[in-house]
FIDO-470473 format. One record per residue (C-alpha): z, y negated, x negated. Coordinates in pm, whole numbers, plus 50000, padded with zeros to 5 digits. Example, Ala and Ser with C-alpha at 12.3 -4.5 7.8 and 13.67 -1.06 7.14 Angstrom:
// FIDO-470473
50780,50450,48770
50714,50106,48633
***
This chain:
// FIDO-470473
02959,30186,95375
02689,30106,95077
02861,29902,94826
02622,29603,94887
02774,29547,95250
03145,29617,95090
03065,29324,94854
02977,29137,95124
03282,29153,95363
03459,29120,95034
03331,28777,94951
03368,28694,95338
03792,28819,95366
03806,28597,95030
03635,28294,95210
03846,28328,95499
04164,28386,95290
04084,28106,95065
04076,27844,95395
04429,27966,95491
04540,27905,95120
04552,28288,95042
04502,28460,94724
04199,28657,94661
04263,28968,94856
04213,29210,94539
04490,28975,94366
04687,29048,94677
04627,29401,94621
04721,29416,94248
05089,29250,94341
05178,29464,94603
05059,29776,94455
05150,29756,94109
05436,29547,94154
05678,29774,93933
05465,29753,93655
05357,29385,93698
05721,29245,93777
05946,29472,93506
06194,29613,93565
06448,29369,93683
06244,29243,93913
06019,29555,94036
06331,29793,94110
06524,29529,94337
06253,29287,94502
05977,29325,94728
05652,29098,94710
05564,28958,95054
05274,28703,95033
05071,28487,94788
04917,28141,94942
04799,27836,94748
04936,28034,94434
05309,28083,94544
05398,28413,94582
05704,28502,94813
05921,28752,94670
06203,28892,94904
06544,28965,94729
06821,29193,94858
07070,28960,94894
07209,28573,94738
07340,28716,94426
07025,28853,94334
06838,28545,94388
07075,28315,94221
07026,28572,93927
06641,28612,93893
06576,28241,93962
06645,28168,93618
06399,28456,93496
06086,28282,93725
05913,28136,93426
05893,28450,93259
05799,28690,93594
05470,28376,93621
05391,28413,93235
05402,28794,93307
05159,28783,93612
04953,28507,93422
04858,28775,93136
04791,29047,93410
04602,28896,93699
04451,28522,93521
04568,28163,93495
04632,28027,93846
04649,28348,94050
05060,28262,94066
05128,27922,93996
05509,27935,94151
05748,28226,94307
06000,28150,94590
06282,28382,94667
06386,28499,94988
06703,28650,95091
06636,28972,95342
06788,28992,95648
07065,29228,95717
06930,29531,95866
07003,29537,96269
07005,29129,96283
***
């Protein structure tokens, strides 16, 4: 594929993303793949990003304690992606607790 027509499903998967109220898919990219490094280390070693729509990215914890711990370091993880990806790539993060395997 010539990068012209690469640019131009590009701007296209961002168009369609943007109507659903999702990120820019190579801001999705960045958060998934470089999550470790983007998150730190209390963050990147025990949670799992899962989406980003309308600027709120969905993080998935292990389990309660976990989230009732990193809740309070939220402000921090958004200044962190803020420097890396750009003002208003992550506005907000939610938690979610993971299901028990086999339920």
């Amino acid at each position: 594929m010539k990068r012209r027509e690469i640019q131009q499903v590009s701007s296209i998967l961002d168009a369609v993303l943007a109507k659903y109220g999702a990120a820019r898919a190579p801001d999705i990219a960045r958060v998934i793949e470089d999550w470790r490094e983007l998150a730190g280390d209390s963050w990147g070693e025990r949670t799992t990003p899962m989406r980003l729509t309308d600027g709120d990215l969905l993080v998935e914890v292990p389990d309660g304690t976990s989230a009732a711990v990193l809740r309070y370091q939220i402000p921090a993880l958004i200044e962190g992606l803020t420097d890396a990806l750009g003002a208003g790539v992550v506005t907000s993060v939610s938690l979610r607790v993971a299901r028990p395997a086999g339920r």
